[in-house]
mmCIF file of the N, C-alpha and C atoms, coordinates in Angstrom:
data_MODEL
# 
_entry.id   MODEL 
# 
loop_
_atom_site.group_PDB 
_atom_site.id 
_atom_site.type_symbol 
_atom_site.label_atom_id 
_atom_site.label_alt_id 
_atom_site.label_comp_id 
_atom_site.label_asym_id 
_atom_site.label_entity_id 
_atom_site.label_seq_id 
_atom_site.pdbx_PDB_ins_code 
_atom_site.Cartn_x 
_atom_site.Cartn_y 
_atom_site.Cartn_z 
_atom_site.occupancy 
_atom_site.B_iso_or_equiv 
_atom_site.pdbx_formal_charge 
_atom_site.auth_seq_id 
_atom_site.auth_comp_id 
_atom_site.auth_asym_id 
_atom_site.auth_atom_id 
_atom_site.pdbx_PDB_model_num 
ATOM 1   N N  . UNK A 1 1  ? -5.877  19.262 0.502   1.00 0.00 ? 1  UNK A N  1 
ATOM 2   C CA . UNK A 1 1  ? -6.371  18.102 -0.191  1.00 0.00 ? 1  UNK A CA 1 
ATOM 3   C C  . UNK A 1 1  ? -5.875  18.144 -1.639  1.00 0.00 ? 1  UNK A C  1 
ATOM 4   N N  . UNK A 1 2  ? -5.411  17.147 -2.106  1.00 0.00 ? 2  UNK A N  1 
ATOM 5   C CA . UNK A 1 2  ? -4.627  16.841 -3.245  1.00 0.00 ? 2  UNK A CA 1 
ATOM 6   C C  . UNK A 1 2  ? -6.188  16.784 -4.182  1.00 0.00 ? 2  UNK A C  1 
ATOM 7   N N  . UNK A 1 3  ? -5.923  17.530 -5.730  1.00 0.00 ? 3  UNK A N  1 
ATOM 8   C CA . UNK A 1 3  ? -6.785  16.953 -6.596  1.00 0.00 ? 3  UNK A CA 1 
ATOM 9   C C  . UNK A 1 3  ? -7.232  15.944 -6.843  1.00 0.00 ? 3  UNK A C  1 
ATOM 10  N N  . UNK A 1 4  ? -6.622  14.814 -6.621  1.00 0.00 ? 4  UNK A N  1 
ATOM 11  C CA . UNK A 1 4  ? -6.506  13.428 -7.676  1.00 0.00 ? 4  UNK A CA 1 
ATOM 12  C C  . UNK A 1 4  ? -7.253  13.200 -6.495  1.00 0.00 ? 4  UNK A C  1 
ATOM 13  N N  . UNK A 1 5  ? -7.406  13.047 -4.913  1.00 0.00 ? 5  UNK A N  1 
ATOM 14  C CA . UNK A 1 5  ? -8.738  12.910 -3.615  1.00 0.00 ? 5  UNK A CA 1 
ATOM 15  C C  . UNK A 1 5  ? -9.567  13.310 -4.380  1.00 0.00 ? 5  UNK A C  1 
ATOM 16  N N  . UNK A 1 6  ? -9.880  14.571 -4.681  1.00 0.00 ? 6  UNK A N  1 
ATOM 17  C CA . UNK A 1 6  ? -10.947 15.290 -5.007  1.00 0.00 ? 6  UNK A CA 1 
ATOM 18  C C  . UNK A 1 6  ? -11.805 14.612 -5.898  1.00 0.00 ? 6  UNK A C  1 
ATOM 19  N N  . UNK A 1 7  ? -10.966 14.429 -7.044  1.00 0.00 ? 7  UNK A N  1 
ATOM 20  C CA . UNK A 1 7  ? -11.613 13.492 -8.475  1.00 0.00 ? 7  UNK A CA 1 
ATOM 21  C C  . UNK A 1 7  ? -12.278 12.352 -8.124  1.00 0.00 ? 7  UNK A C  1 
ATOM 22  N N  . UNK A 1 8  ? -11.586 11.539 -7.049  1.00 0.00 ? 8  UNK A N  1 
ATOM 23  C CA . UNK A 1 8  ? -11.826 10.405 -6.784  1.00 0.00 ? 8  UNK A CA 1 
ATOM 24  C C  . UNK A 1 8  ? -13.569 10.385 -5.888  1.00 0.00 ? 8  UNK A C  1 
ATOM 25  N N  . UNK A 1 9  ? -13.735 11.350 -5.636  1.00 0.00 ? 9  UNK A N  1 
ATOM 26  C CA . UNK A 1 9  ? -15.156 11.910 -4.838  1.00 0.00 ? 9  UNK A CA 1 
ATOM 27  C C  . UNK A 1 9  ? -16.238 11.320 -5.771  1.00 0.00 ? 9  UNK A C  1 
ATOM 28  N N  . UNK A 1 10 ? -17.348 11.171 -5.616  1.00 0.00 ? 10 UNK A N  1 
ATOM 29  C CA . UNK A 1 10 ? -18.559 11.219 -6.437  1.00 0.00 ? 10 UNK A CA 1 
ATOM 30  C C  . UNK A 1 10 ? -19.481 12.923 -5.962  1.00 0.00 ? 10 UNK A C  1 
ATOM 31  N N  . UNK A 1 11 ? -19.954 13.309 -7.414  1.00 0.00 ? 11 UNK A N  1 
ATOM 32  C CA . UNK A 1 11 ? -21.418 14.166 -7.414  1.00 0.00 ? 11 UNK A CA 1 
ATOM 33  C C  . UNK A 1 11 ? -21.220 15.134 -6.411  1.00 0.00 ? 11 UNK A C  1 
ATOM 34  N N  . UNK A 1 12 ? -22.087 14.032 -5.179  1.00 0.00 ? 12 UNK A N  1 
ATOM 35  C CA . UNK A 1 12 ? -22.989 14.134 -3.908  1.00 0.00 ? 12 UNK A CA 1 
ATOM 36  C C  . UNK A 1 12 ? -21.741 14.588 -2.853  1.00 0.00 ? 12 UNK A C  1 
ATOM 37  N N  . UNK A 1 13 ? -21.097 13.907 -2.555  1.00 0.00 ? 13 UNK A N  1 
ATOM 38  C CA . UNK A 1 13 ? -19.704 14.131 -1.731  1.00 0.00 ? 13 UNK A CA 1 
ATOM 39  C C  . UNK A 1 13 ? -18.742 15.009 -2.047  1.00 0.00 ? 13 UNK A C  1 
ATOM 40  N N  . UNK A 1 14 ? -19.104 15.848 -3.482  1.00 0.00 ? 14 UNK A N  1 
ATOM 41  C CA . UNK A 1 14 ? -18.154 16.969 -3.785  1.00 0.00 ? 14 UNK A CA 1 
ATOM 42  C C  . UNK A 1 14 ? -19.002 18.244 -3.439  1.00 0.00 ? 14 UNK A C  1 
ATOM 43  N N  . UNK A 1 15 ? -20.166 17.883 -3.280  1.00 0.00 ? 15 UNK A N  1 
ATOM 44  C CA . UNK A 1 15 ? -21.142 19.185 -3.348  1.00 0.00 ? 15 UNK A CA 1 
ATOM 45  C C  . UNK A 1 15 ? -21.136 19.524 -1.967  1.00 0.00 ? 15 UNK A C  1 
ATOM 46  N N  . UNK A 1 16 ? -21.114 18.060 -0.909  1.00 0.00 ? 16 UNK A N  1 
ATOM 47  C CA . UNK A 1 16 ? -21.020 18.073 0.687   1.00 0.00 ? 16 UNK A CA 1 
ATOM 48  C C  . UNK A 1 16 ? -19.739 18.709 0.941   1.00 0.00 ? 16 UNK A C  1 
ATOM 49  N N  . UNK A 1 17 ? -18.511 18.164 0.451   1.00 0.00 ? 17 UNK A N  1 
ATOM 50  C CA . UNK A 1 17 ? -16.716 18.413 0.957   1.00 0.00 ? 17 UNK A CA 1 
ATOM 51  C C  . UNK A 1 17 ? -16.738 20.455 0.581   1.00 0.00 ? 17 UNK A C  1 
ATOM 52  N N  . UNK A 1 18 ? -17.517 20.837 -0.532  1.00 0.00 ? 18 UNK A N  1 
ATOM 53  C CA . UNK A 1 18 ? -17.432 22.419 -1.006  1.00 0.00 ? 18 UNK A CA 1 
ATOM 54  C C  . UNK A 1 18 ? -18.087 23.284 0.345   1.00 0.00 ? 18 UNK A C  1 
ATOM 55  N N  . UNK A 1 19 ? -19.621 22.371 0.686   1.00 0.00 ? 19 UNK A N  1 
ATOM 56  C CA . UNK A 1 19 ? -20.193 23.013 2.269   1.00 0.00 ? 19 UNK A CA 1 
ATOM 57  C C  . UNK A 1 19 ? -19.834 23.221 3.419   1.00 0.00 ? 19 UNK A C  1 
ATOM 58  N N  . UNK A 1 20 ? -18.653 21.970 3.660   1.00 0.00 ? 20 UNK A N  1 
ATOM 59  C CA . UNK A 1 20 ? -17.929 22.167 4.487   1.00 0.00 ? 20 UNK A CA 1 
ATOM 60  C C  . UNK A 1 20 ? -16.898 22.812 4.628   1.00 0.00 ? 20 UNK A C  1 
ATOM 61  N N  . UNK A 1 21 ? -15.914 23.216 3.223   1.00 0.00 ? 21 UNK A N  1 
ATOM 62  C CA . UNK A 1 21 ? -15.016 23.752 3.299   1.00 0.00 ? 21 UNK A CA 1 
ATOM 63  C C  . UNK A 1 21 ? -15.876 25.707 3.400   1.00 0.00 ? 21 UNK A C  1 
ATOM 64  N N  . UNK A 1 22 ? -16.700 25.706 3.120   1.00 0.00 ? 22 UNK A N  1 
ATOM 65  C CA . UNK A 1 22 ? -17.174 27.282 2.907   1.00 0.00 ? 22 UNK A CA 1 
ATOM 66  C C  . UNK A 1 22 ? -17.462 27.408 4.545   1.00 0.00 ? 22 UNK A C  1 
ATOM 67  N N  . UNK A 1 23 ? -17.818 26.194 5.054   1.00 0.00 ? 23 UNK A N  1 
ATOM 68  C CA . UNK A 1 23 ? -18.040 26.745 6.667   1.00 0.00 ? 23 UNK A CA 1 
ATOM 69  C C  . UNK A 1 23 ? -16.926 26.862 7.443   1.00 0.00 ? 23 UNK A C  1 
ATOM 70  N N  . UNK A 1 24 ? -15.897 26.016 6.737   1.00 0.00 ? 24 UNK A N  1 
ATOM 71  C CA . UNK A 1 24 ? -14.418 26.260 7.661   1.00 0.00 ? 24 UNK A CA 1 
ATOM 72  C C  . UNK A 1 24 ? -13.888 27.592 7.335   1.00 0.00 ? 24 UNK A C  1 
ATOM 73  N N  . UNK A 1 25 ? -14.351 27.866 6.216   1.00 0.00 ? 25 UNK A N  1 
ATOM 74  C CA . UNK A 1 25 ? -13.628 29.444 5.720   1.00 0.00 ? 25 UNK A CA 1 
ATOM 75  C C  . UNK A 1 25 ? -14.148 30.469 6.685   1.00 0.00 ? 25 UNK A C  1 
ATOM 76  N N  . UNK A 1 26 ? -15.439 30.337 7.327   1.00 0.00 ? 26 UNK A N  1 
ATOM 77  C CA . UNK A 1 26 ? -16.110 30.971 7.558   1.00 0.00 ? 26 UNK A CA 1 
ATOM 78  C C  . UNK A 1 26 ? -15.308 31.161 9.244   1.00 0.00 ? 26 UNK A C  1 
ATOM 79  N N  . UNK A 1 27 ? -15.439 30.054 9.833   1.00 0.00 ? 27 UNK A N  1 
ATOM 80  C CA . UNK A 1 27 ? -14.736 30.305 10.643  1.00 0.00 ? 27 UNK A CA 1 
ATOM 81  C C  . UNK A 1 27 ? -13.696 30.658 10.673  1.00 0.00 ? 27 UNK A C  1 
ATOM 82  N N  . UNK A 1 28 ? -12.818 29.810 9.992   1.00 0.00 ? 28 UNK A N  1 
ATOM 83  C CA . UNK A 1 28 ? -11.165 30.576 9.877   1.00 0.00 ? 28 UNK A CA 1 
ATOM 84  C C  . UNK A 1 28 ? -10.902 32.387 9.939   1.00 0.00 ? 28 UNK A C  1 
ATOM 85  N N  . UNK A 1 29 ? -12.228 33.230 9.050   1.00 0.00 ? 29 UNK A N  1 
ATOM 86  C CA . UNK A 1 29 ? -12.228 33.794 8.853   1.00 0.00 ? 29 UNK A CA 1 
ATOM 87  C C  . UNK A 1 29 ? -12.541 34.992 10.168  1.00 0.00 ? 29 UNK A C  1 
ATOM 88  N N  . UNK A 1 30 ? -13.508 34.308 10.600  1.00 0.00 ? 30 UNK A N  1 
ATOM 89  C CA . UNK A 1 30 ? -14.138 34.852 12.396  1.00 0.00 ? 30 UNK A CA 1 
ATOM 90  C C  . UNK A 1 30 ? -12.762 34.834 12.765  1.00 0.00 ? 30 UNK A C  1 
ATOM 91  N N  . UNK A 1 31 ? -12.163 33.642 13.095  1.00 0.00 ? 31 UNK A N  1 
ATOM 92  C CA . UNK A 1 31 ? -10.852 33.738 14.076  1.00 0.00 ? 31 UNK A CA 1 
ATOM 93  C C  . UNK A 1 31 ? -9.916  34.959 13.670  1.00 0.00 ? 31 UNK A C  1 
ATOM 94  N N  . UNK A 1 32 ? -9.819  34.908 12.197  1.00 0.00 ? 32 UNK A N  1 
ATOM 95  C CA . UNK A 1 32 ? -8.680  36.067 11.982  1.00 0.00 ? 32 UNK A CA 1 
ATOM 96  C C  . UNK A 1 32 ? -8.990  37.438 12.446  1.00 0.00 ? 32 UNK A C  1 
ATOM 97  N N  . UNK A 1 33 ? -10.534 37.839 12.186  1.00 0.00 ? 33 UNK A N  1 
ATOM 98  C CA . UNK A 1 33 ? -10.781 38.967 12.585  1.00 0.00 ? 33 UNK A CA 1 
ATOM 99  C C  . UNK A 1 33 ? -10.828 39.306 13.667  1.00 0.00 ? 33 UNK A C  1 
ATOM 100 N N  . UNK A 1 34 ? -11.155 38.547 14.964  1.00 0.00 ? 34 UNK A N  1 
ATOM 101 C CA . UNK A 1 34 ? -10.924 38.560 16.497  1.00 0.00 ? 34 UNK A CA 1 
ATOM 102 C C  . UNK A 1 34 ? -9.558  38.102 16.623  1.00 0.00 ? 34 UNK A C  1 
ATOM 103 N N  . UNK A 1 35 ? -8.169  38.058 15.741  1.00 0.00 ? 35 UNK A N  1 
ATOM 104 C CA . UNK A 1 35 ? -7.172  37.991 16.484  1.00 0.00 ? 35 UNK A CA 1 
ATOM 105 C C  . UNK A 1 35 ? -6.566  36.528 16.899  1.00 0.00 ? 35 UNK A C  1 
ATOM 106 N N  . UNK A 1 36 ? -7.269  35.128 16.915  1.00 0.00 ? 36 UNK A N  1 
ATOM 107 C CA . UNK A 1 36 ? -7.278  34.192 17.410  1.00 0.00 ? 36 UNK A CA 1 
ATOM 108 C C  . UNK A 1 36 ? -6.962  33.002 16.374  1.00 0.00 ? 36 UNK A C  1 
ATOM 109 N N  . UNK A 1 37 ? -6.686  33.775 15.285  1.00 0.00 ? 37 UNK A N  1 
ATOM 110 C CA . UNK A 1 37 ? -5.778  32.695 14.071  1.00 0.00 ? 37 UNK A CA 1 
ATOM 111 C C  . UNK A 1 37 ? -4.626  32.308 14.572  1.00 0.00 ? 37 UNK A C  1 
ATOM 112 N N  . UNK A 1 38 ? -4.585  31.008 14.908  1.00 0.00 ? 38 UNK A N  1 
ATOM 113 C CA . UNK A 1 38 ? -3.058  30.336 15.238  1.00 0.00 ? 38 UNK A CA 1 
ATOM 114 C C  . UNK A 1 38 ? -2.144  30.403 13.867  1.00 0.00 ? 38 UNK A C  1 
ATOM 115 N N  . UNK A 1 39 ? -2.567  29.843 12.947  1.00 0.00 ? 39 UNK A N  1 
ATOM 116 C CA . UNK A 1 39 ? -2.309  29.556 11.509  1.00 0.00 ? 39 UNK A CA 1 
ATOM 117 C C  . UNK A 1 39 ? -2.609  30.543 10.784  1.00 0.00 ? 39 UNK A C  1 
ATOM 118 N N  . UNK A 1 40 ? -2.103  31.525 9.933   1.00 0.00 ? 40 UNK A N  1 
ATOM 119 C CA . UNK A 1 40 ? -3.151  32.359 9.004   1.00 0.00 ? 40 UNK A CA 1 
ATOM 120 C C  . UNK A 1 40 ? -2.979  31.306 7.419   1.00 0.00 ? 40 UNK A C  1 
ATOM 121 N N  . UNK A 1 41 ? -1.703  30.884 7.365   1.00 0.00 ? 41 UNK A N  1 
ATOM 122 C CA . UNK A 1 41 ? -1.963  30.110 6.202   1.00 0.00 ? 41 UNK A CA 1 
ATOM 123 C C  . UNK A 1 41 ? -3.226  29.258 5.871   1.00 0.00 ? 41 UNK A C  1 
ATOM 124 N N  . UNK A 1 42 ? -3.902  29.064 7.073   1.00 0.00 ? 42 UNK A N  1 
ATOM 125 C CA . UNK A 1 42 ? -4.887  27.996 6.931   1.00 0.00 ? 42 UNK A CA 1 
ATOM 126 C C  . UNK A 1 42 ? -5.894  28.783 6.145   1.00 0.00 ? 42 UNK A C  1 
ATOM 127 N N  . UNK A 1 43 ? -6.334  29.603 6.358   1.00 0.00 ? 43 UNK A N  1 
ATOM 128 C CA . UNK A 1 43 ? -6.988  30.722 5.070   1.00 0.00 ? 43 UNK A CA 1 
ATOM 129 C C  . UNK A 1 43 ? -6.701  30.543 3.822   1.00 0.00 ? 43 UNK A C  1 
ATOM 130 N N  . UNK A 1 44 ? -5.446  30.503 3.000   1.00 0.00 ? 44 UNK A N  1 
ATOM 131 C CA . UNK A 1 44 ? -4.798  30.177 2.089   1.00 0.00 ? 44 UNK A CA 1 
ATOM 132 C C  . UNK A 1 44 ? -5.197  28.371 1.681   1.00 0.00 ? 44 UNK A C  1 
ATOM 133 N N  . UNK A 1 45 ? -5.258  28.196 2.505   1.00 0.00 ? 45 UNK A N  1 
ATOM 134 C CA . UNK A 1 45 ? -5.304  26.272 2.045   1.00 0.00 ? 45 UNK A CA 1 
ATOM 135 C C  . UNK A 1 45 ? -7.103  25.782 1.966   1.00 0.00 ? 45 UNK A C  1 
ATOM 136 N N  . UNK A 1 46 ? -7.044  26.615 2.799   1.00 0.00 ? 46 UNK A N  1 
ATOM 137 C CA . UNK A 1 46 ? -9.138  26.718 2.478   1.00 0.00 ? 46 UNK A CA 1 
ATOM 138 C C  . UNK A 1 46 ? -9.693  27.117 1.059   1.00 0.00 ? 46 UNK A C  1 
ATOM 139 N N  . UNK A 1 47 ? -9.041  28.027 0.938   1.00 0.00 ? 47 UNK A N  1 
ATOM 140 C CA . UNK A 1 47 ? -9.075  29.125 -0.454  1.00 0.00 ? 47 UNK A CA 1 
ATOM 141 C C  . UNK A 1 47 ? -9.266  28.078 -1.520  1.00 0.00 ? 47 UNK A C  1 
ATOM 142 N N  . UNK A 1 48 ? -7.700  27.350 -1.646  1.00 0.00 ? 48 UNK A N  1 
ATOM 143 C CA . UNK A 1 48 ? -7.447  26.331 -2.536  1.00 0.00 ? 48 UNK A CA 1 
ATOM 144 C C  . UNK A 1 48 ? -8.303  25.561 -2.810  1.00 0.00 ? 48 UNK A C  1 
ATOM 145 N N  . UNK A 1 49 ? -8.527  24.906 -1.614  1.00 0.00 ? 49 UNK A N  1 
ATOM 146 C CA . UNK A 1 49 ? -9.242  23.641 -1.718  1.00 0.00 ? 49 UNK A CA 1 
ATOM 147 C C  . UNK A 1 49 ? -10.469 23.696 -2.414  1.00 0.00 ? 49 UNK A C  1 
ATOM 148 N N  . UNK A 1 50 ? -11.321 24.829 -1.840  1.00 0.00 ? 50 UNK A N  1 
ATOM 149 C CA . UNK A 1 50 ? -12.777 25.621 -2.628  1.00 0.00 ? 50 UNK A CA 1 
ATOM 150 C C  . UNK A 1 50 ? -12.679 25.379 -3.986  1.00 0.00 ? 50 UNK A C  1 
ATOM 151 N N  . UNK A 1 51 ? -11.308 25.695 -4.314  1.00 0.00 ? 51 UNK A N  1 
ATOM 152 C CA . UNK A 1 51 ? -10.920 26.162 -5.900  1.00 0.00 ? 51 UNK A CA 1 
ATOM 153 C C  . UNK A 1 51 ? -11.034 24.785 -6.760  1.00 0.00 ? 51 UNK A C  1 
ATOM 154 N N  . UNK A 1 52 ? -10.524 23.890 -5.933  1.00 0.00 ? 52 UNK A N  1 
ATOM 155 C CA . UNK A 1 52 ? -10.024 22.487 -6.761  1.00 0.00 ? 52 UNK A CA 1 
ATOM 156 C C  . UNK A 1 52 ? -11.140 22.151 -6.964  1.00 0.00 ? 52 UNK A C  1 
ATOM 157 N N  . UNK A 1 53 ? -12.305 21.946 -5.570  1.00 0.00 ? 53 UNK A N  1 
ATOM 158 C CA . UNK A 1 53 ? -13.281 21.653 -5.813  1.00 0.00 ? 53 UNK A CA 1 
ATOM 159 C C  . UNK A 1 53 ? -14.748 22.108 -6.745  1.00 0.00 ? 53 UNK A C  1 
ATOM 160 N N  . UNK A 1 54 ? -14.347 23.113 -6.532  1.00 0.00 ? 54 UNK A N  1 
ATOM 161 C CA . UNK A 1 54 ? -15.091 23.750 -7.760  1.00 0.00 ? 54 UNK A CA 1 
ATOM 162 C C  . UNK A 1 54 ? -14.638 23.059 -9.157  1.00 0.00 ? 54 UNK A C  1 
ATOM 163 N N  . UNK A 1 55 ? -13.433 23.512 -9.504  1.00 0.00 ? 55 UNK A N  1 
ATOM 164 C CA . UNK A 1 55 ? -12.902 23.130 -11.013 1.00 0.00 ? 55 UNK A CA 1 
ATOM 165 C C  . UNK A 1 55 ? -13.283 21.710 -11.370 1.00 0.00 ? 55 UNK A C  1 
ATOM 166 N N  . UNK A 1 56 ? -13.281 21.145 -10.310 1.00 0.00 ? 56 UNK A N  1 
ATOM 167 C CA . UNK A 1 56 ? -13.761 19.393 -10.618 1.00 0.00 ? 56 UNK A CA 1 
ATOM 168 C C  . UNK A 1 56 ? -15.126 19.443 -10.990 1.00 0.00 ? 56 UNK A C  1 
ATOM 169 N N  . UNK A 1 57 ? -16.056 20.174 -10.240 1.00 0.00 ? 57 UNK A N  1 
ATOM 170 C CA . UNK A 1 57 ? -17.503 20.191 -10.416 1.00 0.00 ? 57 UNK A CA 1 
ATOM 171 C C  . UNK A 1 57 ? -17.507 20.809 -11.705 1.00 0.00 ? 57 UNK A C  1 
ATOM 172 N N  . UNK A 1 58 ? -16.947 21.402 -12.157 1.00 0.00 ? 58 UNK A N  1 
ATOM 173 C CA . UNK A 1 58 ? -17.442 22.777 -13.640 1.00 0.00 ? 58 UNK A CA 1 
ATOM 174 C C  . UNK A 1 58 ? -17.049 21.517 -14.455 1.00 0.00 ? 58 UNK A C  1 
ATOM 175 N N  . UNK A 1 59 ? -15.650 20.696 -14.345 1.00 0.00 ? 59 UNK A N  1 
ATOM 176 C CA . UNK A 1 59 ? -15.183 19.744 -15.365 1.00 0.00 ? 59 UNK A CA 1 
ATOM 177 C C  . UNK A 1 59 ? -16.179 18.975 -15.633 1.00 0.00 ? 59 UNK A C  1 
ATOM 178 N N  . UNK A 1 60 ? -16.562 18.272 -14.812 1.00 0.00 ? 60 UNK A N  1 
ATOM 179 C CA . UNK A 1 60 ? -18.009 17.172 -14.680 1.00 0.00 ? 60 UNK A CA 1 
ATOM 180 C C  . UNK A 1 60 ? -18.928 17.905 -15.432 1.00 0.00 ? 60 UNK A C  1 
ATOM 181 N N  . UNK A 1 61 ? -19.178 18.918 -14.787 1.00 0.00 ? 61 UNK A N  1 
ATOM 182 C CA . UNK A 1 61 ? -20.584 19.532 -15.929 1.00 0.00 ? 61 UNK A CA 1 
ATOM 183 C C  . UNK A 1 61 ? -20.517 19.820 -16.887 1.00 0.00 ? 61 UNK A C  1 
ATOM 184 N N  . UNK A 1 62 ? -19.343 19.924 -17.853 1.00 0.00 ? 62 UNK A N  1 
ATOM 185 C CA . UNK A 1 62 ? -19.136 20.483 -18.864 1.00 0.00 ? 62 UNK A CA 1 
ATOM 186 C C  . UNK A 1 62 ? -18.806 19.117 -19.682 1.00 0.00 ? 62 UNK A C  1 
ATOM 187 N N  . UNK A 1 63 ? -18.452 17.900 -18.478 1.00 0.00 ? 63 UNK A N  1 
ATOM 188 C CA . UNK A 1 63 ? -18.280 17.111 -19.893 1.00 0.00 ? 63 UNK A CA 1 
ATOM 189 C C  . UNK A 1 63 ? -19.723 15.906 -20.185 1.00 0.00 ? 63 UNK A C  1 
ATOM 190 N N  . UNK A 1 64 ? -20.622 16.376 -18.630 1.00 0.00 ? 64 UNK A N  1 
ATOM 191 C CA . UNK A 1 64 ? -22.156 15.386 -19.208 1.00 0.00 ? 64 UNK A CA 1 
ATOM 192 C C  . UNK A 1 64 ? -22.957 16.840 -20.303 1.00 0.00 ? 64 UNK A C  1 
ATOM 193 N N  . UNK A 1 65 ? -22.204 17.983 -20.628 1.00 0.00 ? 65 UNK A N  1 
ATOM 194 C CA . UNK A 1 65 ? -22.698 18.523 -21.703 1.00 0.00 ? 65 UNK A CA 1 
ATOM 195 C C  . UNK A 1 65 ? -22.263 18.449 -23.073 1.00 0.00 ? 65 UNK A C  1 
ATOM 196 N N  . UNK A 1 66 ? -21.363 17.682 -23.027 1.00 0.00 ? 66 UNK A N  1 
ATOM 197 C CA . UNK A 1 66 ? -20.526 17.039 -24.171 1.00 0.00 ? 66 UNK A CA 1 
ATOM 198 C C  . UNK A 1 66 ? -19.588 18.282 -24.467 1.00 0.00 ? 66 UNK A C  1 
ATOM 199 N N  . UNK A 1 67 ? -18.298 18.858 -23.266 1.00 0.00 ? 67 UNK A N  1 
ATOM 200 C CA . UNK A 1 67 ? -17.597 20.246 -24.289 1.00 0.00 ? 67 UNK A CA 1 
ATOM 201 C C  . UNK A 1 67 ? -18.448 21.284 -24.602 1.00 0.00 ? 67 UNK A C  1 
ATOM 202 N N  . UNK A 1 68 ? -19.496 21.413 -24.537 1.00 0.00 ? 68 UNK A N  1 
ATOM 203 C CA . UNK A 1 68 ? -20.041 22.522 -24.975 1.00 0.00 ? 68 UNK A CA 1 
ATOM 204 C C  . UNK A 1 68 ? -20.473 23.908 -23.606 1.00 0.00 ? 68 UNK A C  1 
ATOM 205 N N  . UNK A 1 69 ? -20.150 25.241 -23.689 1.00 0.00 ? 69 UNK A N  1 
ATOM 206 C CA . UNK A 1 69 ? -20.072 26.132 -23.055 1.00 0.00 ? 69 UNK A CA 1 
ATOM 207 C C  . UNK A 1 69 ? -20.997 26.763 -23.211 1.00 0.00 ? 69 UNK A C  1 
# 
């Protein structure tokens, strides 16, 4: 998933798209350890995605705090 999707999310639907991606990790993760990863990159693209989505959420919160850390 491209950032500029991500941004385009509201709040509520970034907090849902992060739950879902932590449960796909989760599985992805089952499969690798039993052997049954078709894809291992898909681990890698899960990873990401977590990441983007996060950074969007921290951006948002940091800027209804006006910049301040």
């Amino acid at each position: 998933m491209k950032a500029n999707k991500v941004r385009e999310l509201n709040n509520e639907e970034l907090v849902a798209k992060l739950a879902d991606l932590k449960k796909e990790l989760f599985n992805l993760r089952l499969s690798h350890a039993t052997g049954q990863l078709s894809n291992p990159l898909a681990l890698h693209n899960v990873k990401k995605d977590i990441a983007r989505v996060k950074t969007i959420i921290k951006e948002r919160e940091a800027s209804l705090l006006g910049g301040k850390q």
